[in-house]
VMD Tcl script that builds the backbone (N, CA, C; Angstrom):
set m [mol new atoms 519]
animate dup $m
set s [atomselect $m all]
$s set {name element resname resid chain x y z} {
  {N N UNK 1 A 71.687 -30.615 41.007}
  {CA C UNK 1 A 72.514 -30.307 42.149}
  {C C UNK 1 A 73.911 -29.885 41.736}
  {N N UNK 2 A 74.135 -30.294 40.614}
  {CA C UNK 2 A 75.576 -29.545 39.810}
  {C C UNK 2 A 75.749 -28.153 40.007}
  {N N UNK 3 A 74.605 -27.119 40.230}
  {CA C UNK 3 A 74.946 -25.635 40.228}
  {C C UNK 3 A 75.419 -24.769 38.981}
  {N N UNK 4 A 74.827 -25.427 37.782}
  {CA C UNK 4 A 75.538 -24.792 36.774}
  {C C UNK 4 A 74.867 -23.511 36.551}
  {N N UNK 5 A 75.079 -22.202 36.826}
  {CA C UNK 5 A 74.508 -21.023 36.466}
  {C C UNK 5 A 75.604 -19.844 36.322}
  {N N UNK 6 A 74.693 -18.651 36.505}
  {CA C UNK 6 A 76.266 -17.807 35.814}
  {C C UNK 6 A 76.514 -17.161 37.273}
  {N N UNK 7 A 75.813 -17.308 38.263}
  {CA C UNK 7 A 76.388 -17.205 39.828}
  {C C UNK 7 A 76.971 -18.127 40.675}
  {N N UNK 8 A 77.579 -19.165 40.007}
  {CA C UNK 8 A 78.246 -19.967 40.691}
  {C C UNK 8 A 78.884 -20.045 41.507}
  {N N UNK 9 A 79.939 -18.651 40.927}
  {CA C UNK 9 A 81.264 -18.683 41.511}
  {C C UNK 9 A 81.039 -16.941 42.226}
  {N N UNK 10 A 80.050 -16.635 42.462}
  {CA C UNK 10 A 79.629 -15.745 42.796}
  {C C UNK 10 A 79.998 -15.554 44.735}
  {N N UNK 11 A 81.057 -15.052 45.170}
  {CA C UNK 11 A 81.358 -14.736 46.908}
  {C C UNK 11 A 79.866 -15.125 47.312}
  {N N UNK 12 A 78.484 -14.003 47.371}
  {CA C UNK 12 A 77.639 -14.552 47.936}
  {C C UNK 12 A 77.392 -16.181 48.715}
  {N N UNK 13 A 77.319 -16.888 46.969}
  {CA C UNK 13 A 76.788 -18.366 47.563}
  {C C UNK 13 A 77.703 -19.388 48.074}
  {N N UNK 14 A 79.131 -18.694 48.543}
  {CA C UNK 14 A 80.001 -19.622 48.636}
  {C C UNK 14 A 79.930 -20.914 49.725}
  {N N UNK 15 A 79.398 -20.355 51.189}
  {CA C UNK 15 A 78.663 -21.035 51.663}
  {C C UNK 15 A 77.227 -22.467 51.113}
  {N N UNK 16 A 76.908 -21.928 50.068}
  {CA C UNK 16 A 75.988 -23.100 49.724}
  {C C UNK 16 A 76.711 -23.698 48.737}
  {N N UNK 17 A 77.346 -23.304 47.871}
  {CA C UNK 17 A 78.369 -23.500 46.839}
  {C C UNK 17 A 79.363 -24.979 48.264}
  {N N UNK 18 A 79.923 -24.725 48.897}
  {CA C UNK 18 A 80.359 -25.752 50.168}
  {C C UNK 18 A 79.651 -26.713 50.426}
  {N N UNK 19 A 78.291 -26.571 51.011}
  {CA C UNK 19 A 77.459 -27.350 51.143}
  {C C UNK 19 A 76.506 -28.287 50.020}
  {N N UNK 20 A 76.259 -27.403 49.118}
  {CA C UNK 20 A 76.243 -28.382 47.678}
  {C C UNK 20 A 77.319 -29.289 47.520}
  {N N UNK 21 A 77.778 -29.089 47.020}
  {CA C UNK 21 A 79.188 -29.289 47.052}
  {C C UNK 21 A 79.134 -31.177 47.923}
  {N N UNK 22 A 79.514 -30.781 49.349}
  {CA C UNK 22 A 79.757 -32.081 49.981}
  {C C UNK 22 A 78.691 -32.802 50.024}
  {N N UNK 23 A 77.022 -32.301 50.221}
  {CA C UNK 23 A 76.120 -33.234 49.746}
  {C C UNK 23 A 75.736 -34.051 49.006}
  {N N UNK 24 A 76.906 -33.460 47.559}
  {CA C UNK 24 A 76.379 -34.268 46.109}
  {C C UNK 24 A 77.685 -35.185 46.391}
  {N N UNK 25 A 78.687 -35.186 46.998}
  {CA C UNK 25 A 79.676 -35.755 46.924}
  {C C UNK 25 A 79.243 -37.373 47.834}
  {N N UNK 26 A 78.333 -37.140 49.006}
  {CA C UNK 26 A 77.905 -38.029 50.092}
  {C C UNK 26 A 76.866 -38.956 48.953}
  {N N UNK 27 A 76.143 -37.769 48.387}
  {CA C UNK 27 A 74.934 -38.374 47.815}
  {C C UNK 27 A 75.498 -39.583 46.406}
  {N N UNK 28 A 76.742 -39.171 45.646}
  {CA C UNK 28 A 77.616 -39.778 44.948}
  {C C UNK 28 A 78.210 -41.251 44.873}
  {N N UNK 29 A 78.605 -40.682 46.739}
  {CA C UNK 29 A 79.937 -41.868 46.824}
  {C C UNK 29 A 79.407 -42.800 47.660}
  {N N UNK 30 A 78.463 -42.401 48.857}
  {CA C UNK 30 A 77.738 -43.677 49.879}
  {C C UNK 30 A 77.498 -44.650 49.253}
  {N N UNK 31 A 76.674 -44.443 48.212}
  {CA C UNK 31 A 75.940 -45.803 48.093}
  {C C UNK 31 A 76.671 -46.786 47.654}
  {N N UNK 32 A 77.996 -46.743 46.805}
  {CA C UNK 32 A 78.397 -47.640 46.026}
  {C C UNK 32 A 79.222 -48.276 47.598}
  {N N UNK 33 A 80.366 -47.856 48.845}
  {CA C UNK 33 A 80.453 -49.012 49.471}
  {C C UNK 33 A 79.786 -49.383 50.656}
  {N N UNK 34 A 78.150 -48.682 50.612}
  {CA C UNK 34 A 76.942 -49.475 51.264}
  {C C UNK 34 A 76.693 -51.055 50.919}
  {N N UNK 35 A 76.857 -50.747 49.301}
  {CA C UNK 35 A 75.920 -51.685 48.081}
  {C C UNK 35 A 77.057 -52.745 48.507}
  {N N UNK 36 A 78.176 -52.555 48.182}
  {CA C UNK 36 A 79.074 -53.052 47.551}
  {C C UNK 36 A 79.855 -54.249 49.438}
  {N N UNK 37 A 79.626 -53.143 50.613}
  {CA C UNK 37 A 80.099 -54.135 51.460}
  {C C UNK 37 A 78.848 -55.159 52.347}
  {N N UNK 38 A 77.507 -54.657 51.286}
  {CA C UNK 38 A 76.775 -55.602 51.739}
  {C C UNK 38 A 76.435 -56.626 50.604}
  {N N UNK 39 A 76.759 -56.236 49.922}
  {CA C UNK 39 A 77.313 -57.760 48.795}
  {C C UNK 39 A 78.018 -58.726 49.375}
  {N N UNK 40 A 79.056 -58.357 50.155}
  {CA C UNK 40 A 80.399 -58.984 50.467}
  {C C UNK 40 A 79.759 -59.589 51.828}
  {N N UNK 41 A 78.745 -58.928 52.721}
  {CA C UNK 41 A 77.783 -59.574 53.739}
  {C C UNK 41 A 77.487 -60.769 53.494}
  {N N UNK 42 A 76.582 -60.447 52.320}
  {CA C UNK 42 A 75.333 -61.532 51.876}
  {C C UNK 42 A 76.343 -63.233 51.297}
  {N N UNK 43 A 77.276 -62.393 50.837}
  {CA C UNK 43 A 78.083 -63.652 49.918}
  {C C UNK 43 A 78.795 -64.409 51.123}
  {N N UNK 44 A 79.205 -63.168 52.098}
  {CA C UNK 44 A 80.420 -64.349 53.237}
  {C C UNK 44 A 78.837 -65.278 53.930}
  {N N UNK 45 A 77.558 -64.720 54.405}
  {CA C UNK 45 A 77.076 -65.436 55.223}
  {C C UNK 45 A 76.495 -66.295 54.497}
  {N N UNK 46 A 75.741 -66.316 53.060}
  {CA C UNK 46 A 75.432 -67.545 52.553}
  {C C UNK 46 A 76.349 -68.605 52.248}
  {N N UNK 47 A 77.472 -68.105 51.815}
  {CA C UNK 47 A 78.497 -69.024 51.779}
  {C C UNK 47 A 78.866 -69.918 52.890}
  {N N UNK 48 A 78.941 -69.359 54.423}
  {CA C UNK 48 A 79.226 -69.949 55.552}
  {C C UNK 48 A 77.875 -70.698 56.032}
  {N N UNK 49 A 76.974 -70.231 55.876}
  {CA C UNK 49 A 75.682 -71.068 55.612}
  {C C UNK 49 A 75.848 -72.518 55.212}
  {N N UNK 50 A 75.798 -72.291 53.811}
  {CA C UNK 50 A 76.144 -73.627 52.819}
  {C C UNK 50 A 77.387 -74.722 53.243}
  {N N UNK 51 A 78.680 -73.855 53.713}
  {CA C UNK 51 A 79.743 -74.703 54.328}
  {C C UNK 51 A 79.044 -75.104 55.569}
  {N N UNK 52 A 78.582 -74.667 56.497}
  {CA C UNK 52 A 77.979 -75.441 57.475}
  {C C UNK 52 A 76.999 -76.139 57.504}
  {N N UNK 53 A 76.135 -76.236 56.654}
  {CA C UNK 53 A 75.204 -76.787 56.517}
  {C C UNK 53 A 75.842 -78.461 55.983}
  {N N UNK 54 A 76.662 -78.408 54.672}
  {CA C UNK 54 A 77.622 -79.596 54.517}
  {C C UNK 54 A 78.627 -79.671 55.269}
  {N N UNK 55 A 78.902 -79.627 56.324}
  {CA C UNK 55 A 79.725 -79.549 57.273}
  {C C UNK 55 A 78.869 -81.055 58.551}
  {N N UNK 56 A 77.517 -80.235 58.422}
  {CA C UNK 56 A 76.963 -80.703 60.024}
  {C C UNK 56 A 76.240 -81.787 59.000}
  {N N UNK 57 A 75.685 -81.522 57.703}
  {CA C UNK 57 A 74.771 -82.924 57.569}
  {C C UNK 57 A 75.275 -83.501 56.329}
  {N N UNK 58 A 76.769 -83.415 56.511}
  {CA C UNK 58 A 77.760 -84.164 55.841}
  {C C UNK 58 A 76.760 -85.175 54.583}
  {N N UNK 59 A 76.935 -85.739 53.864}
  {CA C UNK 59 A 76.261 -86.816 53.139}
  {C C UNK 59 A 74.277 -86.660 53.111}
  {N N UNK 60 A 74.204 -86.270 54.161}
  {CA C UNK 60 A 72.760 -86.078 54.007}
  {C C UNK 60 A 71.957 -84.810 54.214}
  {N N UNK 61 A 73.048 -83.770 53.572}
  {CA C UNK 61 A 72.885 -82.315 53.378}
  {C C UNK 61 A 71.891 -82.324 52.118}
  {N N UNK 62 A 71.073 -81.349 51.980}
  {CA C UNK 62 A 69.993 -81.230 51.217}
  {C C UNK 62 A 70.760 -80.475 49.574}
  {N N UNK 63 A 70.595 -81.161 48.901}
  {CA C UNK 63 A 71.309 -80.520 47.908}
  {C C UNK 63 A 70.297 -79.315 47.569}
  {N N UNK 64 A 68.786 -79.123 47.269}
  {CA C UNK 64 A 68.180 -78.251 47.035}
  {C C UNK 64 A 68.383 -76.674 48.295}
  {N N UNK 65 A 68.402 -77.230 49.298}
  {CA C UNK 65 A 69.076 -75.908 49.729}
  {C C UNK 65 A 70.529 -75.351 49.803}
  {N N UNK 66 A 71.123 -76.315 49.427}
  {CA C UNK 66 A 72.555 -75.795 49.077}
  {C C UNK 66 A 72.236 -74.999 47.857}
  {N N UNK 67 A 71.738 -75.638 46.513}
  {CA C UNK 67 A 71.185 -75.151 45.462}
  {C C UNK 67 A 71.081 -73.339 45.116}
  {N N UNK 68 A 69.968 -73.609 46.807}
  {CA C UNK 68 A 69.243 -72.437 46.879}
  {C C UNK 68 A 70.142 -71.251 46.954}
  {N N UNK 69 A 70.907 -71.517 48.351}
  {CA C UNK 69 A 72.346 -70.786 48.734}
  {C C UNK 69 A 72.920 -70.064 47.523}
  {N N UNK 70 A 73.586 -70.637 46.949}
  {CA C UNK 70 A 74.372 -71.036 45.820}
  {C C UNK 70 A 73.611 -69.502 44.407}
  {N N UNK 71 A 72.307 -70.321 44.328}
  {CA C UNK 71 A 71.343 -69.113 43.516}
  {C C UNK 71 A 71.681 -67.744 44.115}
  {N N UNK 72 A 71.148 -67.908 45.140}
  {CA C UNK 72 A 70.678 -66.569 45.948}
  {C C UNK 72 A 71.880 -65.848 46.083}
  {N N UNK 73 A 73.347 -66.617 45.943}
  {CA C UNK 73 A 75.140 -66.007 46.528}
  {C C UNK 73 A 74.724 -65.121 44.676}
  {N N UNK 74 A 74.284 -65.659 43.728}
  {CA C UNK 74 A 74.700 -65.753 42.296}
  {C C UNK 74 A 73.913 -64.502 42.140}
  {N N UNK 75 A 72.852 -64.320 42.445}
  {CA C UNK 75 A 71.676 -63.290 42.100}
  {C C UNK 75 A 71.721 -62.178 43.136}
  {N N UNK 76 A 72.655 -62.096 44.107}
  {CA C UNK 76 A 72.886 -61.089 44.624}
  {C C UNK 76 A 73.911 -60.202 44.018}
  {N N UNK 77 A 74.795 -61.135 43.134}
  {CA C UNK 77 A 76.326 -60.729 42.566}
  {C C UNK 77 A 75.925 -60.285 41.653}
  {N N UNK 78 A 74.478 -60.407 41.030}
  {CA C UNK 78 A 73.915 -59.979 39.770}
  {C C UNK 78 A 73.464 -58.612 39.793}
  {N N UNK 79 A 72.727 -58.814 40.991}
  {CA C UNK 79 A 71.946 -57.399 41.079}
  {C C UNK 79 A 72.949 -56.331 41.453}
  {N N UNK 80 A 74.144 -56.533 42.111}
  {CA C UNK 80 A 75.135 -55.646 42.581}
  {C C UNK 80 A 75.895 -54.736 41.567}
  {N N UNK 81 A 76.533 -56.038 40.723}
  {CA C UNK 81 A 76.814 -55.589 39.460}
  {C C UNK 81 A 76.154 -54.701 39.000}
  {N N UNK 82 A 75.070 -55.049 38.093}
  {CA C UNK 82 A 73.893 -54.289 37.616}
  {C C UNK 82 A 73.945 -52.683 37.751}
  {N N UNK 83 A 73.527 -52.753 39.328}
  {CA C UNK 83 A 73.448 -51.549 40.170}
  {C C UNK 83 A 74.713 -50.725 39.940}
  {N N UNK 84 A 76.036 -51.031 40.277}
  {CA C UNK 84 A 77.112 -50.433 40.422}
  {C C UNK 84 A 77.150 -50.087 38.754}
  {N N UNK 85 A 76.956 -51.026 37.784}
  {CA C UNK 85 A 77.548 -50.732 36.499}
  {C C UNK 85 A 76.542 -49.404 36.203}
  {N N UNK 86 A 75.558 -49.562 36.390}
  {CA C UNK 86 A 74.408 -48.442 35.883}
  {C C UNK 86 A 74.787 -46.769 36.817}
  {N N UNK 87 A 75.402 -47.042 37.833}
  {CA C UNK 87 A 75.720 -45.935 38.791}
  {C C UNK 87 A 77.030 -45.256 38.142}
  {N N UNK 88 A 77.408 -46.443 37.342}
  {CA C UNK 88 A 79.178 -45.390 36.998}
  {C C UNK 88 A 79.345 -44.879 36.122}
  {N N UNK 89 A 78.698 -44.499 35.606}
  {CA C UNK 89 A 78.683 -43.534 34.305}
  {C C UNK 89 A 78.297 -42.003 35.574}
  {N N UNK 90 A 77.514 -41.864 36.188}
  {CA C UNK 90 A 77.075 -40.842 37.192}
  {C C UNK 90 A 78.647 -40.616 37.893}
  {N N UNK 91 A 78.902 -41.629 38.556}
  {CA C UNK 91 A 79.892 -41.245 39.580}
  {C C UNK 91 A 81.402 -40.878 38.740}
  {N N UNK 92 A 81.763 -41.380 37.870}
  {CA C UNK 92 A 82.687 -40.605 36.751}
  {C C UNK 92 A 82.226 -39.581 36.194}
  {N N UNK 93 A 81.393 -38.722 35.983}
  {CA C UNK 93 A 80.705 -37.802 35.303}
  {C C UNK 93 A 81.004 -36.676 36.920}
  {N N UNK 94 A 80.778 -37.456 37.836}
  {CA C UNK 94 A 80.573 -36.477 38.768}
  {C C UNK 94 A 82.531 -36.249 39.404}
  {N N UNK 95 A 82.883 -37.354 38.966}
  {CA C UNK 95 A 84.638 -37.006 38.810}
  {C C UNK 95 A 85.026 -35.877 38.400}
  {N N UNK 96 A 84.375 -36.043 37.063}
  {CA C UNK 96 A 84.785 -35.117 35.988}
  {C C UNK 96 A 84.667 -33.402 36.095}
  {N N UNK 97 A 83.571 -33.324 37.069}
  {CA C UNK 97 A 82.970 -32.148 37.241}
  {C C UNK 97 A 83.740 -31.687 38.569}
  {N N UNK 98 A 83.864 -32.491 39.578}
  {CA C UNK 98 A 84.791 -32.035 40.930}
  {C C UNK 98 A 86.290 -31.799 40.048}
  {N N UNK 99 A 87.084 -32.456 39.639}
  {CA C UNK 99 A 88.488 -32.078 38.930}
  {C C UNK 99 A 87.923 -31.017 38.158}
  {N N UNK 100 A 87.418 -30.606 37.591}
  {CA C UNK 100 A 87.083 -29.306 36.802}
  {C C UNK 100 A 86.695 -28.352 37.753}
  {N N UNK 101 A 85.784 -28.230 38.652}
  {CA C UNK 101 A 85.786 -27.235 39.748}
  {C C UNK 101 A 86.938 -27.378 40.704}
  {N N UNK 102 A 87.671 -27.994 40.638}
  {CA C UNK 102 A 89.170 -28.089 41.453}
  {C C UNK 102 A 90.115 -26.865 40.854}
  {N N UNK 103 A 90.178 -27.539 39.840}
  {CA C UNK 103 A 91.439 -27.520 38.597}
  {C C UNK 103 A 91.482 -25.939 37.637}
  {N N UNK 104 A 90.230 -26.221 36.809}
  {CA C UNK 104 A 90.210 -25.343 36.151}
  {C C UNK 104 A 88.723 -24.516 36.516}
  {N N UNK 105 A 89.166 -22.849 35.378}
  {CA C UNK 105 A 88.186 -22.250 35.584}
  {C C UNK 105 A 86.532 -22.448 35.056}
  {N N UNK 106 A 85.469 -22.281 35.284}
  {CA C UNK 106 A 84.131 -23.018 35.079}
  {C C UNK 106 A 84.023 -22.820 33.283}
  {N N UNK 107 A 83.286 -22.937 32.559}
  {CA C UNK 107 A 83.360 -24.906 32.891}
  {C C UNK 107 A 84.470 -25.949 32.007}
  {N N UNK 108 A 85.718 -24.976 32.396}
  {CA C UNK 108 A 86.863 -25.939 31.871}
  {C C UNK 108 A 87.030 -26.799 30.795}
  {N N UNK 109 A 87.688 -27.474 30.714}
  {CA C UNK 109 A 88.384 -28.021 29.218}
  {C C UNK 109 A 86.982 -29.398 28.676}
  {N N UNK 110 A 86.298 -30.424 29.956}
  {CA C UNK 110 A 85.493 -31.406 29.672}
  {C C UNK 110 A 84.426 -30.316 29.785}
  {N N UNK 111 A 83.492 -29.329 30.662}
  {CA C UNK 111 A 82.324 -28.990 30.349}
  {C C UNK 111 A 82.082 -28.017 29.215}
  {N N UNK 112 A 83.178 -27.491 28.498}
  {CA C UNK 112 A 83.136 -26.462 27.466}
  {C C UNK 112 A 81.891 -27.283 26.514}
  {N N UNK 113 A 82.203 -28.739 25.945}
  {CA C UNK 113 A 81.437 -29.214 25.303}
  {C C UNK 113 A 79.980 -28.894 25.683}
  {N N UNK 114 A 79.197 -28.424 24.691}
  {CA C UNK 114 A 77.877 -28.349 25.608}
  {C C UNK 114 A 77.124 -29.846 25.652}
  {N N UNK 115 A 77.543 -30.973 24.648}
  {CA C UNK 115 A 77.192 -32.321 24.567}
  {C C UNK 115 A 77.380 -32.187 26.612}
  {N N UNK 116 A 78.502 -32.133 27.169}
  {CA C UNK 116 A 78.652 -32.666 28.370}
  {C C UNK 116 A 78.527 -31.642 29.193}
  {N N UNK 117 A 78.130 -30.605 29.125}
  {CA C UNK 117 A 77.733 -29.191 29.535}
  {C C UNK 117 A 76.165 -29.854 29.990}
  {N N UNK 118 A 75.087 -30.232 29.080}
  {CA C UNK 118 A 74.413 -30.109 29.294}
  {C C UNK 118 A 73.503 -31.870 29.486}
  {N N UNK 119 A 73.974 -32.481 28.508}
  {CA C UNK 119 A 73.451 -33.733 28.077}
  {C C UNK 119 A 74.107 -34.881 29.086}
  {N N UNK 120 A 75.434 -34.757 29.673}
  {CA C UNK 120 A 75.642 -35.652 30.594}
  {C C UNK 120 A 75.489 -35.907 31.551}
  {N N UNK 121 A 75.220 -35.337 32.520}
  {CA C UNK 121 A 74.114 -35.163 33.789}
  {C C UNK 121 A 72.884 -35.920 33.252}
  {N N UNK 122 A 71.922 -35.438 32.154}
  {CA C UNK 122 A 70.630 -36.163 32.355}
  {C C UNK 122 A 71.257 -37.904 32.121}
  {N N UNK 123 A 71.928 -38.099 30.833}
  {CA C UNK 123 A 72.453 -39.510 30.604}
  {C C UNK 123 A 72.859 -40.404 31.550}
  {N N UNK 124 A 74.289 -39.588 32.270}
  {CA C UNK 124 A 74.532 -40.079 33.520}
  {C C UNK 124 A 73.469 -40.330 34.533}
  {N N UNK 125 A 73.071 -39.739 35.162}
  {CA C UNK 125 A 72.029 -39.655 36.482}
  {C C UNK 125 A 70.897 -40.323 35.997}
  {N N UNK 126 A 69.779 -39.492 35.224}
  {CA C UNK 126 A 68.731 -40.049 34.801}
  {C C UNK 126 A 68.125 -41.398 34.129}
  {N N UNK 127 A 69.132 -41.429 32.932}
  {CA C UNK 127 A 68.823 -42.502 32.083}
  {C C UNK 127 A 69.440 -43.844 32.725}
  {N N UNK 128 A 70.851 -43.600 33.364}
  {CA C UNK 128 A 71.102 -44.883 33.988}
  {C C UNK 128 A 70.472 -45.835 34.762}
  {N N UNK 129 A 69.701 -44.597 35.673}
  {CA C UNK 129 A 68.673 -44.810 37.023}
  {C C UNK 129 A 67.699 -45.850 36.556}
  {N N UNK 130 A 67.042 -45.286 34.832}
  {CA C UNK 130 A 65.771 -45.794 34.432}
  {C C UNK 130 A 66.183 -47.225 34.009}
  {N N UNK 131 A 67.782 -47.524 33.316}
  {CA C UNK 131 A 68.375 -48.537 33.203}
  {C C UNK 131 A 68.421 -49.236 34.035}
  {N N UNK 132 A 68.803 -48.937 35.410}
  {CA C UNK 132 A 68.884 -49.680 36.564}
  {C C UNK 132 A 67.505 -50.417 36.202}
  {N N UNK 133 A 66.284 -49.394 36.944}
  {CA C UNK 133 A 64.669 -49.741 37.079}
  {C C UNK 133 A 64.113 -50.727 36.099}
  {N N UNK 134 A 64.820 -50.557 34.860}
  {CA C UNK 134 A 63.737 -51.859 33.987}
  {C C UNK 134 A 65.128 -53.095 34.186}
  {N N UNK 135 A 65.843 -53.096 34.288}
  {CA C UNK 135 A 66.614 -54.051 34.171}
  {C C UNK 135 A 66.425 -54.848 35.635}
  {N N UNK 136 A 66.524 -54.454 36.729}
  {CA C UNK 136 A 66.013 -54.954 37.885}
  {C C UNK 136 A 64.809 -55.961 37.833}
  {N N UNK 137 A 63.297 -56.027 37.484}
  {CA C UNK 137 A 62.237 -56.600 37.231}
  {C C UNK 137 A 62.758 -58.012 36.177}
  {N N UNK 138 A 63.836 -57.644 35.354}
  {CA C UNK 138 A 64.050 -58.823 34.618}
  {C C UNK 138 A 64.865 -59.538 35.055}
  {N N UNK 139 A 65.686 -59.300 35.898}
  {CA C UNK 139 A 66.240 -59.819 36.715}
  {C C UNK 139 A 65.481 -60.692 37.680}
  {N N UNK 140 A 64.854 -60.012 38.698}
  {CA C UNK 140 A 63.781 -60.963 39.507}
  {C C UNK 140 A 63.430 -61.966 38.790}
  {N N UNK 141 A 62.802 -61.403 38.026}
  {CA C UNK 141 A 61.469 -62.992 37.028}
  {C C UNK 141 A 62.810 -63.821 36.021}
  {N N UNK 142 A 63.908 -63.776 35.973}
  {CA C UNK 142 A 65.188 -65.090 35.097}
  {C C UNK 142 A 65.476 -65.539 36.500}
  {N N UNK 143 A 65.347 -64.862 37.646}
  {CA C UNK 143 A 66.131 -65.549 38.518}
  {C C UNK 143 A 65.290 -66.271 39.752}
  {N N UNK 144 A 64.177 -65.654 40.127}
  {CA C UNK 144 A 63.611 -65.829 41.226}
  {C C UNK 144 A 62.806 -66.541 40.745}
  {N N UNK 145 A 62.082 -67.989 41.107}
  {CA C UNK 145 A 60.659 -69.188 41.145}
  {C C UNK 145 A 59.814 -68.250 41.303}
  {N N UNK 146 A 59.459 -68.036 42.456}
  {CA C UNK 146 A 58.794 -67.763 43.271}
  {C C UNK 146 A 57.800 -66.405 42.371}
  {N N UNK 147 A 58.710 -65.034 42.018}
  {CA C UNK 147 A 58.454 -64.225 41.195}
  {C C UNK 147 A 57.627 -64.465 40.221}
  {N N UNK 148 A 58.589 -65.727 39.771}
  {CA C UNK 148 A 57.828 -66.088 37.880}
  {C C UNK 148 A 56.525 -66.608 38.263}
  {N N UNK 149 A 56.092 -67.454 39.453}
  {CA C UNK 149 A 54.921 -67.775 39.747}
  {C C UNK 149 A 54.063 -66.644 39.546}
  {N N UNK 150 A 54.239 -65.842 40.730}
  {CA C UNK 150 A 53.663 -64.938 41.018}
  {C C UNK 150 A 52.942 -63.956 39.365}
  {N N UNK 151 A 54.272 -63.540 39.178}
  {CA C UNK 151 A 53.939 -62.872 37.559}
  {C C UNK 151 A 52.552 -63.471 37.208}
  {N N UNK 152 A 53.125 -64.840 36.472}
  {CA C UNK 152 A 51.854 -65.889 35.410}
  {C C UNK 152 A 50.643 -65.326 36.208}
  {N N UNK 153 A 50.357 -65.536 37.690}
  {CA C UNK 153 A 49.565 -65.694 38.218}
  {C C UNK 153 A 48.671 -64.467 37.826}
  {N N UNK 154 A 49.571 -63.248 38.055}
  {CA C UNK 154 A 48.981 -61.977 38.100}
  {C C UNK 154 A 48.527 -61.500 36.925}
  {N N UNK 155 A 49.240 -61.717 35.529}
  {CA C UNK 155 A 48.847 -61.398 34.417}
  {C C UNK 155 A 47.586 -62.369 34.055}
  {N N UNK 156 A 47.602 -63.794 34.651}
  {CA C UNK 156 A 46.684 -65.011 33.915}
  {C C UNK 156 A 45.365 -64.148 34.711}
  {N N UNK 157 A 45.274 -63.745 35.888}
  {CA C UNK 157 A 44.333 -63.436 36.897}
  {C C UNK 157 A 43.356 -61.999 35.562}
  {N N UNK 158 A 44.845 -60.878 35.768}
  {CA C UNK 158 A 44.301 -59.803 34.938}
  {C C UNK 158 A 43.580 -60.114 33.386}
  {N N UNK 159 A 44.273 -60.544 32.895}
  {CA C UNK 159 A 43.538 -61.132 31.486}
  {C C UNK 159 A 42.344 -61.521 31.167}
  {N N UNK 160 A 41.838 -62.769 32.549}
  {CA C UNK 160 A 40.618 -63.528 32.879}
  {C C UNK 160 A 39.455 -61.790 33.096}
  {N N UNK 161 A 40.353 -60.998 34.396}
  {CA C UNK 161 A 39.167 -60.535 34.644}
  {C C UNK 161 A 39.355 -59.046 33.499}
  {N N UNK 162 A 40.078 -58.828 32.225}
  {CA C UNK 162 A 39.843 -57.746 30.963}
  {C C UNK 162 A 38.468 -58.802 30.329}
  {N N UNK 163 A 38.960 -60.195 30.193}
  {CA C UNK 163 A 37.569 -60.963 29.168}
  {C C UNK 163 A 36.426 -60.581 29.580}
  {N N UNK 164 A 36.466 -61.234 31.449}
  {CA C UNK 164 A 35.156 -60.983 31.827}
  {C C UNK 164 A 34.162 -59.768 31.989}
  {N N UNK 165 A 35.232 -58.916 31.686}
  {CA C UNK 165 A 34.796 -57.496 32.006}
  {C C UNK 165 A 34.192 -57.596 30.542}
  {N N UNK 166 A 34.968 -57.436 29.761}
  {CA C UNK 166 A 34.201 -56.992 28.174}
  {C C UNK 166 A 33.220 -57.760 27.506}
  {N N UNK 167 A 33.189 -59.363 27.688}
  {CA C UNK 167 A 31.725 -59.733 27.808}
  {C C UNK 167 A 30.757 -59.715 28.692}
  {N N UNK 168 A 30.934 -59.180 29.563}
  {CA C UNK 168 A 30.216 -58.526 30.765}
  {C C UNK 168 A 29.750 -57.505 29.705}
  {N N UNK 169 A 30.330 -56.105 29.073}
  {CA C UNK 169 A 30.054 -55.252 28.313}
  {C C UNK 169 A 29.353 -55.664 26.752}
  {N N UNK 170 A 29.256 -56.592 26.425}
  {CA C UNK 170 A 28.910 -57.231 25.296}
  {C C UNK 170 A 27.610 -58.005 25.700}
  {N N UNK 171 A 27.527 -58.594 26.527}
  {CA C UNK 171 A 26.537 -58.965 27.408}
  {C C UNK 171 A 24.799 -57.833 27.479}
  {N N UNK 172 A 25.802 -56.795 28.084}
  {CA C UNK 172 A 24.968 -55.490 28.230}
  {C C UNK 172 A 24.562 -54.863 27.092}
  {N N UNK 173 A 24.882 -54.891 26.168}
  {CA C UNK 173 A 24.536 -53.810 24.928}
  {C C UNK 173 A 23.633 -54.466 24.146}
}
mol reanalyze $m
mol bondsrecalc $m
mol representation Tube
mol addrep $m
């Protein structure tokens, strides 16, 4: 969606050249204070949760769901992080490229490099994304019970039925 070609700056596409343009900018900048003011959601209402909860059952408040609270405030701050850190290499990259189509003529003093001409877009955008994607799953299963159950369950389940299958096949021959 960068537009890097040798008609860029071509009168014709100036119109889509506009509209590129503010799409990649929406597509850029939304998500981080979507992410970021529903972090600040999740943290004020579990938090007010937990204060009310020791509030109303003073002394005989459940420490395991305070616990829980508490996890869940921690592992949201995790995944946010995560997310935002893996996104900013993209959204500075995409800095870099609006001040250069501002500023200077294409592709200016940072895209001359073809390292960042060509290679920072996939790094930025792509590889971060995939960073995000495996790092997410390990996240769930250090943080979530429930997950890690689930996992054992699913791999112990699959394993049982690779044996049974292949002496099933050993069986047969």
């Amino acid at each position: 969606s960068c537009g890097i070609n040798a008609e860029y700056g071509h009168p014709q596409y100036k119109a889509f050249n506009i509209i590129d343009t503010r799409l990649y900018t929406i597509e850029m900048t939304l998500p981080v204070p979507i992410i970021t003011i529903s972090c600040v959601i999740s943290i004020v209402f579990l938090n007010g949760s937990r204060q009310q909860k020791l509030f109303c059952d003073g002394a005989n408040s459940s420490k395991t769901s305070i616990n829980q609270m508490l996890k869940a405030t921690k592992t949201i701050v995790i995944f946010t992080i995560c997310h935002l850190a893996c996104n900013l290499p993209g959204l500075t990259n995409y800095i870099c490229w609006t001040i250069t189509k501002v500023r200077f003529e294409w592709p200016g003093p940072i895209y001359s490099n073809p390292f960042m001409m060509y290679y920072s877009w996939i790094l930025s955008d792509v590889a971060c994304l995939a960073i995000n994607t495996v790092i997410d799953p390990i996240i769930f299963l250090t943080r979530i019970q429930a997950f890690k159950i689930w996992v054992k369950i699913g791999f112990k389940d699959i394993i049982l039925k690779i044996i049974k299958y292949s002496q099933d096949i050993h069986n047969n021959v």
